[in-house]
PAKOL-839712 format. One record per residue: residue number from 1; residue in three letters; x, y, z of N, C-alpha, C in turn. Coordinates in steps of 0.1 Angstrom, whole numbers. Atoms other than C-alpha are relative to their C-alpha. Layout:
(NUM,"ALA",(X,Y,Z),(X,Y,Z),(X,Y,Z))
...
***
This chain:
(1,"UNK",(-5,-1,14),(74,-58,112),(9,11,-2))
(2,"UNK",(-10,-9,2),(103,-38,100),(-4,11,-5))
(3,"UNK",(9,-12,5),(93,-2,94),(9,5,-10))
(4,"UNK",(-13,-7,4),(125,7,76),(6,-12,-9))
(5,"UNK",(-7,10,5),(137,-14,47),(19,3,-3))
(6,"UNK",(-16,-5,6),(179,-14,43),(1,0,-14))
(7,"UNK",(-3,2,18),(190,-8,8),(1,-15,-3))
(8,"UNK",(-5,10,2),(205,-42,9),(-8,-12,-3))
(9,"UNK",(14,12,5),(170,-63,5),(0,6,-15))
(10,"UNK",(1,1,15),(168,-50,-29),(12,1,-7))
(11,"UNK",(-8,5,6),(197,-58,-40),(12,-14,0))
(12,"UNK",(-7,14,1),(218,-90,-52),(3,-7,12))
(13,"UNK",(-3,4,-15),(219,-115,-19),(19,1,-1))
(14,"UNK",(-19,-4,5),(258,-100,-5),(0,-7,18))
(15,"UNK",(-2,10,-11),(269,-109,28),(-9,0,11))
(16,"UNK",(13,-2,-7),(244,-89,47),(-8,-9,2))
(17,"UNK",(7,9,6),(219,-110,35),(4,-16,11))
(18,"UNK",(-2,14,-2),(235,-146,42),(5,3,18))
(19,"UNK",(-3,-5,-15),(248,-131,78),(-12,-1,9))
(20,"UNK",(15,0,-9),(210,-127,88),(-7,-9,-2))
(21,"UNK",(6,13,6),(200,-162,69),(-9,-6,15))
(22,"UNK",(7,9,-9),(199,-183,105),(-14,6,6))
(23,"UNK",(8,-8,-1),(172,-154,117),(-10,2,-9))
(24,"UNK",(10,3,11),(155,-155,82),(-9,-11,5))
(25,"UNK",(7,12,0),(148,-190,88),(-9,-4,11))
(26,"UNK",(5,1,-13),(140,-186,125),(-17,6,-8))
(27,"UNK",(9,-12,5),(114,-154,112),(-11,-14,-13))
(28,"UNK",(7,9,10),(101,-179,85),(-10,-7,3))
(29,"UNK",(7,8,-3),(91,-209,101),(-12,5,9))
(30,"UNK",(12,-11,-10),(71,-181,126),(-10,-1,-12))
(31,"UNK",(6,-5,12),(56,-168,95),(-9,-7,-7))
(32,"UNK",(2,16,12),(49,-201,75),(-16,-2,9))
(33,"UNK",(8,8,-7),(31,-214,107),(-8,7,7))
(34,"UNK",(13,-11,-10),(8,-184,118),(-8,2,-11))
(35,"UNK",(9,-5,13),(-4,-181,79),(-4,-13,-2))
(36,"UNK",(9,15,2),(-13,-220,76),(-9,-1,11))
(37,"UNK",(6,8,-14),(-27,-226,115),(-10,11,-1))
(38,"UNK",(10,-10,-5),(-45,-192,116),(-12,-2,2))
(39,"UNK",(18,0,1),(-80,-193,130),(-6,13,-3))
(40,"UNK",(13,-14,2),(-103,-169,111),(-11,1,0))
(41,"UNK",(18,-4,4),(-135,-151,116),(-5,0,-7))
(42,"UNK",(7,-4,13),(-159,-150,92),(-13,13,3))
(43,"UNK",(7,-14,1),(-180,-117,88),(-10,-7,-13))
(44,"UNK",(14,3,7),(-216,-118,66),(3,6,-14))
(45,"UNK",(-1,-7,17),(-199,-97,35),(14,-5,-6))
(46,"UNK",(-15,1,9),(-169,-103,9),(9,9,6))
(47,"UNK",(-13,-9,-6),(-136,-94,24),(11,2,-14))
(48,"UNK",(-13,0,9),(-107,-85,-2),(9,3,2))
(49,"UNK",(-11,-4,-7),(-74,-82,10),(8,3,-16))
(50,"UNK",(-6,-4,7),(-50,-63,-8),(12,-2,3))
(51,"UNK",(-11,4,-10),(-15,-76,1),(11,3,-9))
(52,"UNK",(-6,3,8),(18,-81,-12),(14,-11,8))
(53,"UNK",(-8,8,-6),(49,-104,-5),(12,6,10))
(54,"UNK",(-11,-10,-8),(73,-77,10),(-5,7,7))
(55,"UNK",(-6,-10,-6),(82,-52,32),(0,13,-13))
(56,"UNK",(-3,-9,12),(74,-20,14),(-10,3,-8))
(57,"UNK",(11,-6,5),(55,-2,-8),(1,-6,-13))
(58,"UNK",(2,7,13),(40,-21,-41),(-10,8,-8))
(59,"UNK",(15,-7,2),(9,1,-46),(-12,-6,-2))
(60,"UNK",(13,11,-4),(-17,-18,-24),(-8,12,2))
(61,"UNK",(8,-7,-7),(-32,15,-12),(-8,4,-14))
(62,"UNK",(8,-6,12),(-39,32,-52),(-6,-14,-3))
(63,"UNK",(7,6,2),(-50,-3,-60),(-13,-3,9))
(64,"UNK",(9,1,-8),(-77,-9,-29),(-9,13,-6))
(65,"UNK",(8,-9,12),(-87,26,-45),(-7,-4,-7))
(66,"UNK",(5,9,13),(-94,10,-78),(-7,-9,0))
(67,"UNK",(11,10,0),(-114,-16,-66),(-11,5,6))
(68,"UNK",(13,-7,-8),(-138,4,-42),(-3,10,-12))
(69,"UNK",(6,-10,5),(-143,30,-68),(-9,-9,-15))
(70,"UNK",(9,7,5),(-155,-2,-92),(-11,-8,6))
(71,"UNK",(5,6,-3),(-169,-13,-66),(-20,11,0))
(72,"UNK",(13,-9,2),(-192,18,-62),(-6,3,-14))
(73,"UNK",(5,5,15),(-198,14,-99),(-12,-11,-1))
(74,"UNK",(12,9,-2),(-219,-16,-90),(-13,3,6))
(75,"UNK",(8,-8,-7),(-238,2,-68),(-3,-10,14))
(76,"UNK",(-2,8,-13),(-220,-15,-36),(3,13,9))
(77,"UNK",(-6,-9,-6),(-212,4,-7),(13,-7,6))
(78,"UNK",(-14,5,-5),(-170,-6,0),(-4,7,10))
(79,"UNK",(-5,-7,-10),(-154,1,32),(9,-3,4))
(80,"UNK",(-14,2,-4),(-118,2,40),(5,-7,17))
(81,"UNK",(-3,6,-9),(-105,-19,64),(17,-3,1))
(82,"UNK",(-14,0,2),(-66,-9,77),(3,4,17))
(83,"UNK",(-6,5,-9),(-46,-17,105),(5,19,10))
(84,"UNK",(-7,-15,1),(-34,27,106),(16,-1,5))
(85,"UNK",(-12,4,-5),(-2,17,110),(12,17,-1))
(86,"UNK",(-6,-11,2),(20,50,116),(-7,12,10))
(87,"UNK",(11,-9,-3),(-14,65,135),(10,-5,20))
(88,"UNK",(-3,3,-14),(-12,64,176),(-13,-5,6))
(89,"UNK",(8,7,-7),(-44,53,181),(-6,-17,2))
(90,"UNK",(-3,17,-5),(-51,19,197),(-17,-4,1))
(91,"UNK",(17,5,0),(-91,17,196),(-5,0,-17))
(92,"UNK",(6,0,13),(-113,7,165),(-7,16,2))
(93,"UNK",(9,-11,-2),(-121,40,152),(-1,2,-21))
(94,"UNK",(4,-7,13),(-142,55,120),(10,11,-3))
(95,"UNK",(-7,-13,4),(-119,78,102),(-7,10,-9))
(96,"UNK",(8,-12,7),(-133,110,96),(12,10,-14))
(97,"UNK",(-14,-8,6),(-107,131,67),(1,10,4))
(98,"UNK",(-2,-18,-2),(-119,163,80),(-2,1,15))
(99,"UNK",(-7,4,-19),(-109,153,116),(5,-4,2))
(100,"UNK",(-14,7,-8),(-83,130,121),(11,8,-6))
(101,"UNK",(-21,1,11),(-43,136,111),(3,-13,0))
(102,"UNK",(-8,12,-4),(-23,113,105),(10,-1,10))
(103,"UNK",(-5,3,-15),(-5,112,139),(-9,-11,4))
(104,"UNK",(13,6,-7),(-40,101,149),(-2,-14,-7))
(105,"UNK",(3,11,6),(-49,77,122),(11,-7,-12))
(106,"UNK",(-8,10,7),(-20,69,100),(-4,10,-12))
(107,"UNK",(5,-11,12),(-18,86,63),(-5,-9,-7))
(108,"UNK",(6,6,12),(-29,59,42),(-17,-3,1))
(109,"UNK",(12,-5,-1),(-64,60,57),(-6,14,-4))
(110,"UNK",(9,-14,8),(-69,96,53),(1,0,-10))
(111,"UNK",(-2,3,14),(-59,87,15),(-12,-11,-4))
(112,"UNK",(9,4,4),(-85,63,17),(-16,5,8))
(113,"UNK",(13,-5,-7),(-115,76,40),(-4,12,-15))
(114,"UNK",(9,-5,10),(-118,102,6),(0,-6,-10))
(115,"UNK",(6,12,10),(-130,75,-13),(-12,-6,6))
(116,"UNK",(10,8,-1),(-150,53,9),(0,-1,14))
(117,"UNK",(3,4,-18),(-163,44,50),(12,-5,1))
(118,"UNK",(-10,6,-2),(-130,36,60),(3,-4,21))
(119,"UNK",(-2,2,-16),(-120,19,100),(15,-3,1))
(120,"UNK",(-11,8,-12),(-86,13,121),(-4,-9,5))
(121,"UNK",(2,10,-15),(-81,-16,141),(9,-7,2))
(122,"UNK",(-10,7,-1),(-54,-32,152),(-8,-16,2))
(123,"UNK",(12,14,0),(-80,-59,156),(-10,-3,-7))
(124,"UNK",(5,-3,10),(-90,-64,124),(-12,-9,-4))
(125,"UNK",(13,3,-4),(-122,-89,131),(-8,12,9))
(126,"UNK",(8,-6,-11),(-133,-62,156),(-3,16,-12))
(127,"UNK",(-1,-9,10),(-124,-35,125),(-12,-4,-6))
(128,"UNK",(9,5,11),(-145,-57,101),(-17,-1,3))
(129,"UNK",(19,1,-7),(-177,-61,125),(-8,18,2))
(130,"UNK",(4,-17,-4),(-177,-19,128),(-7,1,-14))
(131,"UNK",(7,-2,14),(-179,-19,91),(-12,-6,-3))
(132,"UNK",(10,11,0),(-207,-45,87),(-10,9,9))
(133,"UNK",(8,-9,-8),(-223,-24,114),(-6,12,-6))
(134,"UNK",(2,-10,7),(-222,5,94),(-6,0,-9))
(135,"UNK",(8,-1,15),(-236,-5,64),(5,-9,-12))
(136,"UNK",(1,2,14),(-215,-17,41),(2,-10,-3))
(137,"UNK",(2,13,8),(-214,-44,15),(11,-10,-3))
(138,"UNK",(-11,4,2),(-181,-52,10),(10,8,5))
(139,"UNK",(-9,-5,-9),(-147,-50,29),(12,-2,-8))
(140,"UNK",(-8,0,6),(-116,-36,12),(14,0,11))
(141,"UNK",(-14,5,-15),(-83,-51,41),(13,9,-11))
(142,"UNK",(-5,-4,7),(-58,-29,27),(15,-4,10))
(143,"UNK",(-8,5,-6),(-30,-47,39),(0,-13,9))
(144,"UNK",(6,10,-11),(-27,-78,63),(-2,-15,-4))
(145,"UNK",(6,12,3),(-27,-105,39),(10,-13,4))
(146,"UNK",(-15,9,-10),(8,-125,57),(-10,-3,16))
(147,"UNK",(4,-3,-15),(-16,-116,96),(-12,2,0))
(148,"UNK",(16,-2,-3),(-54,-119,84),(-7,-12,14))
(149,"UNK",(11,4,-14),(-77,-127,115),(-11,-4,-7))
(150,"UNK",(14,-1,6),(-106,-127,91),(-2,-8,-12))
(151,"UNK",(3,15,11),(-116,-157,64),(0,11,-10))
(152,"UNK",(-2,-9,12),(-105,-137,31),(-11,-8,-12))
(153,"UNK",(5,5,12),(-124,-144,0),(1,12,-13))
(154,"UNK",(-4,-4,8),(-105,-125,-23),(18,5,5))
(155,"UNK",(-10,-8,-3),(-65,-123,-19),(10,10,-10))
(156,"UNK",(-11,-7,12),(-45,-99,-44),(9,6,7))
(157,"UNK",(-19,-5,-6),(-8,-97,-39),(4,12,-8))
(158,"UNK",(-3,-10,7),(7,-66,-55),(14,-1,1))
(159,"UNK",(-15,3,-1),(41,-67,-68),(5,9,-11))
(160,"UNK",(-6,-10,7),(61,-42,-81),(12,-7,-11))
(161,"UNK",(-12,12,9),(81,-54,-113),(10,10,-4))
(162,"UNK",(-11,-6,0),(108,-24,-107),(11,-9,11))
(163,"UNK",(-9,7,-13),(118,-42,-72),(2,-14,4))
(164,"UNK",(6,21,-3),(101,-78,-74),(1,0,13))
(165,"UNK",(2,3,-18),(109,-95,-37),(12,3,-1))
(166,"UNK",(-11,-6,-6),(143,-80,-38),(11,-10,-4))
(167,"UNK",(-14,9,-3),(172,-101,-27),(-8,-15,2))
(168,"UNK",(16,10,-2),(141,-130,-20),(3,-4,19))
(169,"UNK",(4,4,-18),(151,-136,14),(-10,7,10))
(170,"UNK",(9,-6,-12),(130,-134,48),(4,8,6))
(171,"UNK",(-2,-14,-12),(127,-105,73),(12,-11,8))
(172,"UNK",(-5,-17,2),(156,-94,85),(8,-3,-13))
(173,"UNK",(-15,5,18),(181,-110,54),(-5,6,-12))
(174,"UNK",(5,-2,13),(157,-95,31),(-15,6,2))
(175,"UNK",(7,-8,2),(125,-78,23),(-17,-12,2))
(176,"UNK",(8,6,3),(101,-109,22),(-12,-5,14))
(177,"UNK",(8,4,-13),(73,-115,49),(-3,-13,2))
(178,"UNK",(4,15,-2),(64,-151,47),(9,-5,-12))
(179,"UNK",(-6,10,16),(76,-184,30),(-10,4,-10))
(180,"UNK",(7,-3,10),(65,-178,-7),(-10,-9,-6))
(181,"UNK",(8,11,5),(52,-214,-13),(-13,6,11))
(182,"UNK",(13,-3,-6),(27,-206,16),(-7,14,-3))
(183,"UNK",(7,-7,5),(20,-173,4),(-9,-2,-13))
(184,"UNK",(7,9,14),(13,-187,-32),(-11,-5,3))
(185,"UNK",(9,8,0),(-8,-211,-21),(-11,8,12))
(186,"UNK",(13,-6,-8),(-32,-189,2),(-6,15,-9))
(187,"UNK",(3,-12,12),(-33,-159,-27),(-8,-4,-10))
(188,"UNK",(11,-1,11),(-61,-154,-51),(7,-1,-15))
(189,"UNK",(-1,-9,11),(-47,-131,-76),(19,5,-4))
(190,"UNK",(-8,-13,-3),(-16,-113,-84),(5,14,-8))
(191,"UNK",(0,-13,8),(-13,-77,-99),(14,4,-1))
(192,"UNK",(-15,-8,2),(22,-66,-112),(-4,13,-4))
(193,"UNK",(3,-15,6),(21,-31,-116),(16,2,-6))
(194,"UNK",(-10,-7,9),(45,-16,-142),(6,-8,-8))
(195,"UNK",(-7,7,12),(67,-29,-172),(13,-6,5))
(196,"UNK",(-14,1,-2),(100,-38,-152),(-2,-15,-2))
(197,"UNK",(0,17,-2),(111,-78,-153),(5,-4,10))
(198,"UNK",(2,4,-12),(116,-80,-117),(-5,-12,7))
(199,"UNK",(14,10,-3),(83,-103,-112),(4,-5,-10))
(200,"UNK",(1,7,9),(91,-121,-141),(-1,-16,10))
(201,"UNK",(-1,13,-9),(100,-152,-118),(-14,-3,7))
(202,"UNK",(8,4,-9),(72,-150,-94),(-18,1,-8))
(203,"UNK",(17,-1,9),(44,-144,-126),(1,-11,-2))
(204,"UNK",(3,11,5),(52,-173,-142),(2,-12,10))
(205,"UNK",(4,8,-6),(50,-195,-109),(-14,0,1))
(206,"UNK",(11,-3,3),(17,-179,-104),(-5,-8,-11))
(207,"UNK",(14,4,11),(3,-189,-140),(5,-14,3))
(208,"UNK",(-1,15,1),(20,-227,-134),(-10,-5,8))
(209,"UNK",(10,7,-17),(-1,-226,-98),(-15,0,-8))
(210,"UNK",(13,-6,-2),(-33,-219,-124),(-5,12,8))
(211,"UNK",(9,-14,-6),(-38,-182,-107),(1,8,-7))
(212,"UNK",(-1,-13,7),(-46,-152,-121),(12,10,-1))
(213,"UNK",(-8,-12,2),(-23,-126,-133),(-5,16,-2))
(214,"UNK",(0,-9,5),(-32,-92,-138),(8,10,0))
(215,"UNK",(-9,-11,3),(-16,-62,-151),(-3,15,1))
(216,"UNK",(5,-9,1),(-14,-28,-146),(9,13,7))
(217,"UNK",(-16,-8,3),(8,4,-141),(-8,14,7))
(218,"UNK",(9,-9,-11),(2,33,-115),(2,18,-14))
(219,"UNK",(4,-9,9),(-9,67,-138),(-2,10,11))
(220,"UNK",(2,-9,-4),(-1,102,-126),(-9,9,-6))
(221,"UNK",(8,-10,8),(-27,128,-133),(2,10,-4))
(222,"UNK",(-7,-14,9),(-20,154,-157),(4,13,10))
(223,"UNK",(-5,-15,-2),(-1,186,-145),(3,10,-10))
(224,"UNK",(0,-13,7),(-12,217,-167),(15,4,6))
(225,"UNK",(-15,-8,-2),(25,237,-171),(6,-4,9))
(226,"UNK",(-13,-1,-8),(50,215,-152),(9,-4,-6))
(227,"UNK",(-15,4,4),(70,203,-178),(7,12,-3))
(228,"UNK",(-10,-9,1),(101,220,-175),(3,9,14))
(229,"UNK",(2,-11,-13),(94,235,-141),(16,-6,7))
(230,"UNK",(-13,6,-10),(130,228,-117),(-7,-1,14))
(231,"UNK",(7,5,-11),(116,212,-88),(12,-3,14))
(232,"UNK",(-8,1,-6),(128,201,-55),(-16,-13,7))
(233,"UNK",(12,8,-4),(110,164,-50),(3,-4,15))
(234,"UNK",(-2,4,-13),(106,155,-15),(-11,-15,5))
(235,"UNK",(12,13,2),(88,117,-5),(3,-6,13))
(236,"UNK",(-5,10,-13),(89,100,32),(-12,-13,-5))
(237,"UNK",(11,18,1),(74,64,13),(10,-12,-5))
(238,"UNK",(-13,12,-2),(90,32,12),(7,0,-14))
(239,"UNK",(-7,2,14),(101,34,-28),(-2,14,-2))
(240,"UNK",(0,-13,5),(109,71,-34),(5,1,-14))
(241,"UNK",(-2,-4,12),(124,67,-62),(-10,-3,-15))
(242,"UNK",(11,3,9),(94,55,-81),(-7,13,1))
(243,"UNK",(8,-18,2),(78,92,-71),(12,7,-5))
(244,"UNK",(-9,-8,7),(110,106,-85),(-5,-3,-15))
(245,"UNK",(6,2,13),(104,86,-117),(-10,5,-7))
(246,"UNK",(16,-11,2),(64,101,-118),(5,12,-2))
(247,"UNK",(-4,-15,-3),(80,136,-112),(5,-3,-16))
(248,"UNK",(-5,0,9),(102,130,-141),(-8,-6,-16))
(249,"UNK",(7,6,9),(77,112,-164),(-7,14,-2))
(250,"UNK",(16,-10,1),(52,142,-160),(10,13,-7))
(251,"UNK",(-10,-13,7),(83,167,-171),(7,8,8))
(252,"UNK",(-10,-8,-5),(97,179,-144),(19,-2,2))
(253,"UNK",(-11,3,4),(134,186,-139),(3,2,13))
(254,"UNK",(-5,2,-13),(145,172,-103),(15,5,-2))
(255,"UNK",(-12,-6,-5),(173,197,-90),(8,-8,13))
(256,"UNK",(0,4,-8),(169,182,-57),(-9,-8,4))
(257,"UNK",(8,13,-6),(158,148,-41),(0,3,14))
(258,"UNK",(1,3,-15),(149,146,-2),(-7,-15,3))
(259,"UNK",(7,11,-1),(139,114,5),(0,-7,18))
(260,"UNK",(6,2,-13),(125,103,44),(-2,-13,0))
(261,"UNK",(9,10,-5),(112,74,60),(-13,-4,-5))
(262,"UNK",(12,3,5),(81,54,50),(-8,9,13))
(263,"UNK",(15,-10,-7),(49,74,68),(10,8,10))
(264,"UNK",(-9,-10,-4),(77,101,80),(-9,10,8))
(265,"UNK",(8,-17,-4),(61,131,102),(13,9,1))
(266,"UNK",(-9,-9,2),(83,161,92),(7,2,16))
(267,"UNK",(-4,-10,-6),(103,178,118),(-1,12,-1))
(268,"UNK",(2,-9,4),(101,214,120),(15,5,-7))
(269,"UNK",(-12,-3,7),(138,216,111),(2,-4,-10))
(270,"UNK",(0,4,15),(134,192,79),(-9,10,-7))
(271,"UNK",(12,-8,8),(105,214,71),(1,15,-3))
(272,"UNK",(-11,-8,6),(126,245,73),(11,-1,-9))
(273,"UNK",(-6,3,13),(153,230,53),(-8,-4,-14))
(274,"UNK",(7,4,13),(130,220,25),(-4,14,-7))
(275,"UNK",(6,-15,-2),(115,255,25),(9,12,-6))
(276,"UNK",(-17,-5,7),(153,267,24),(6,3,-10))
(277,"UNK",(-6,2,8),(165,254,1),(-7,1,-18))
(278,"UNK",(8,-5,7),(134,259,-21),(-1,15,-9))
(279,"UNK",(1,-13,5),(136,293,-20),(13,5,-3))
(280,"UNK",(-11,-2,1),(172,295,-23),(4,-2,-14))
(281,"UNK",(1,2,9),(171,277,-54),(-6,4,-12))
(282,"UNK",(10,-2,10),(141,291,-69),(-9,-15,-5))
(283,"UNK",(8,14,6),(123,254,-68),(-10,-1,4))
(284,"UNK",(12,3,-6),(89,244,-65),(4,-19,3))
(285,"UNK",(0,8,-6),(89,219,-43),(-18,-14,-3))
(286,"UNK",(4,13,0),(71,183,-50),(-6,-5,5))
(287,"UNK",(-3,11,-6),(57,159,-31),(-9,-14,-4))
(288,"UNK",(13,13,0),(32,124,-26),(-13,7,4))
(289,"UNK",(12,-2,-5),(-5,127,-19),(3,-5,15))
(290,"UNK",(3,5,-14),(6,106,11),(7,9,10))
(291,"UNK",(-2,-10,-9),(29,129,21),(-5,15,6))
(292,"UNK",(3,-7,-3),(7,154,21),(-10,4,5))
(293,"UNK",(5,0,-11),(-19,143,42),(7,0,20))
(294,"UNK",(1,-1,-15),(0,141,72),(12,14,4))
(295,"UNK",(-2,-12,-2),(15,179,64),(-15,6,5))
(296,"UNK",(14,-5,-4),(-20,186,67),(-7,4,14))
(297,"UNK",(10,-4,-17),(-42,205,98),(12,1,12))
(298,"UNK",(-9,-10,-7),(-9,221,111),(-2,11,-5))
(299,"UNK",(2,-14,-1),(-1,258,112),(18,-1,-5))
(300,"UNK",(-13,-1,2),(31,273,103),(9,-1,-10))
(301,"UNK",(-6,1,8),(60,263,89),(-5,-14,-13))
(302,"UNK",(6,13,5),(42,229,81),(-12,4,-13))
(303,"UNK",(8,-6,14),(11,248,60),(8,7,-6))
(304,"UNK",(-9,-10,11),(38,271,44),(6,-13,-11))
(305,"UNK",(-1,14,9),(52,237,29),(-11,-4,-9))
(306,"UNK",(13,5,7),(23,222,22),(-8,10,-14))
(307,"UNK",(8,-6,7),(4,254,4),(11,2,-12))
(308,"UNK",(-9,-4,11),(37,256,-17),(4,-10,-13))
(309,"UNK",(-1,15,7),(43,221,-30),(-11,-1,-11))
(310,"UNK",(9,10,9),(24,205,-56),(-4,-19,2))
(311,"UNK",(5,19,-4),(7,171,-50),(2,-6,-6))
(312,"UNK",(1,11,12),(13,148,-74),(-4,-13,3))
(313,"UNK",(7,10,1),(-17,122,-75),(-1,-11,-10))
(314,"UNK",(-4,7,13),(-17,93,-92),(-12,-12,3))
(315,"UNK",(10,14,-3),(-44,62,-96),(8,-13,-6))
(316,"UNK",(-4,13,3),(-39,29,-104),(-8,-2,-11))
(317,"UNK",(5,4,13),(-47,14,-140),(-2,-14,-5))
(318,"UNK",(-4,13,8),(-54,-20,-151),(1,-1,-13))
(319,"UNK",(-2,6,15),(-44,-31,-184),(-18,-5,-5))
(320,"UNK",(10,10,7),(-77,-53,-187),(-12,12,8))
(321,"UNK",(10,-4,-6),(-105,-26,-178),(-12,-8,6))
(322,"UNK",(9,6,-7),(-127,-53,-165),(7,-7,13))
(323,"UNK",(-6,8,-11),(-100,-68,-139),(-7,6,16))
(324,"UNK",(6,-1,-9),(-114,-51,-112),(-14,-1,7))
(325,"UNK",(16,0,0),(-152,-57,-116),(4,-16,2))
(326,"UNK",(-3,13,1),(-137,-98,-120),(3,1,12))
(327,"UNK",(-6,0,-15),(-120,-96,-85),(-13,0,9))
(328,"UNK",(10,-2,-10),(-151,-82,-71),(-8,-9,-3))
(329,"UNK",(5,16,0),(-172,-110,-87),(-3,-8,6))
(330,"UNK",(-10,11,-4),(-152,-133,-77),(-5,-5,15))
(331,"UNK",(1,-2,-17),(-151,-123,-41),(-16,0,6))
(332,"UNK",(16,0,-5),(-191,-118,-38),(1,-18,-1))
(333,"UNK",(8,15,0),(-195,-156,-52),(5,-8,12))
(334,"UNK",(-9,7,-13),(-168,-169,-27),(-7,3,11))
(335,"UNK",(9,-3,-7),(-188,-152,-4),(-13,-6,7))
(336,"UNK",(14,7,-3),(-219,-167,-9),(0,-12,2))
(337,"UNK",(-3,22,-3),(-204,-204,-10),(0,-2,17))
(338,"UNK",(0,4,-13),(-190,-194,23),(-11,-1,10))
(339,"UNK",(17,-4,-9),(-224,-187,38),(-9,-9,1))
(340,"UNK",(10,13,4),(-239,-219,22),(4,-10,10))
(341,"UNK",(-5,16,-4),(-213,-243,37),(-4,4,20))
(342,"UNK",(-1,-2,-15),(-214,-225,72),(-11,11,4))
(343,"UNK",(9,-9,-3),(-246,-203,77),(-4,2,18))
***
């Protein structure tokens, strides 16, 4: 999968685009026919995958959040189940927060391990049986829903309605991971987050298919005295300028943007320039929670960053405060059918 999206998928199909078409279509038919034929495992608890149709960041990771923390409402025990994509390790392993880095495991686990039991696995039946082993009751696939191994019984797409699917074409001509009719038709749910009209197209195919819609809009948490502060935002995640947006919603007054690679590990020379130009300026420097786990449990120039920055956290919100408790439902009863038909 492409780690690095070009500008040119999210915007208007230009020649780029139609240049990489015959390769779309090659990439497609791959795609189409590994999400219809796929043989999956089935595991003894409710799986939920949290997915979306692109390349890129939609906000699957603060939503997976949102459902395990309803889920421990019910008085389930979740447990995160994610691929560590970004990490270097190649065995199923428990992630501990106050042990791994993300070198080790990837950042978006250590973003979820403080929440709930969370595992790696590049082999995400062998991931799902650790969990199950451990204890818990239900399995939150935080990603994976184009390349599940494992019989889903709950899929929510997440789609950003600043970016929608871009340009709509397939990897490489565009941003899109599978054909959309086959994604459609193997998706549960789908969550637009934010007010843009992006998704406007792909909601109201959704409600014609009879599926769910929900809504819901990612919410920074308050920062006592930063409006007005001159900042200096810095973000290695696939849509930075949506963490510029946050920055600027909350009151600050972006002097300077730095913007990185999705799951970026600093250099020590970016991390001197940031530092730099920080103090040069007089700016308090910015950043992600994600970026700031994998500053984390160095020494140096790297903690001098880190202890200076401000985090800026943010959850996920549904519109409908019960949408998340409905998902989980949902996913238990699917569950139980599956267990009836095939025990």
């Amino acid at each position: 999968m492409v780690s690095e999206a070009p500008p040119f998928w999210w915007e208007k199909s230009g020649w780029q685009a139609w240049a990489l078409a015959p390769f779309s279509f090659v990439y497609g038919k791959v795609a189409g026919r590994t999400m219809k034929k796929a043989k999956r495992a089935s595991v003894p608890v409710p799986v939920i995958c949290i997915g979306n149709f692109t390349v890129g960041g939609a906000g699957k990771t603060p939503t997976a959040i949102a459902i395990a923390r309803a889920a421990i409402d019910k008085g389930l025990k979740p447990g995160f189940l994610s691929r560590g994509y970004g990490g270097t390790l190649d065995v199923t392993t428990l992630v501990d927060a106050n042990h791994h880095r993300s070198v080790d495991v990837g950042d978006e686990p250590l973003l979820l391990a403080r929440e709930a039991m969370t595992v790696i696995s590049r082999r995400r039946v062998e991931g799902a049986k650790r969990l199950v082993a451990e204890g818990v009751d239900l399995i939150i696939m935080d990603d994976g829903f184009q390349s599940a191994r494992l019989t889903l019984d709950y899929a929510l797409v997440v789609i950003d309605t600043q970016r929608g699917i871009g340009n709509g074409h397939l990897v490489p001509g565009g941003p899109v991971r599978a054909p959309l009719d086959e994604q459609m038709r193997q998706l549960s749910a789908i969550l637009k987050v934010g007010r843009g009209n992006a998704a406007d197209a792909i909601v109201r195919t959704t409600a014609r298919a009879g599926k769910p819609v929900f809504v819901s809009s990612i919410q920074p948490r308050p920062q006592p005295g930063f409006e007005g502060k001159r900042v200096l935002a810095y973000a290695g995640i696939a849509d930075p300028d949506k963490f510029y947006r946050t920055v600027e919603e909350l009151g600050g007054q972006i002097v300077s943007k730095r913007s990185f690679p999705d799951h970026h590990h600093f250099s020590d020379e970016e991390i001197g320039d940031l530092l730099e130009e920080a103090n040069r300026l007089d700016l308090l420097p910015v950043t992600t929670a994600k970026d700031a786990v994998r500053l984390n449990g160095h020494h140096g120039l790297t903690s001098e960053l880190l202890s200076s920055s401000l985090v800026i956290e943010i959850d996920m919100s549904f519109d409908d405060p019960n949408a998340a408790g409905t998902i989980i439902d949902v996913a238990m009863e699917n569950c139980r059918r599956r267990k009836l038909q095939h025990p």
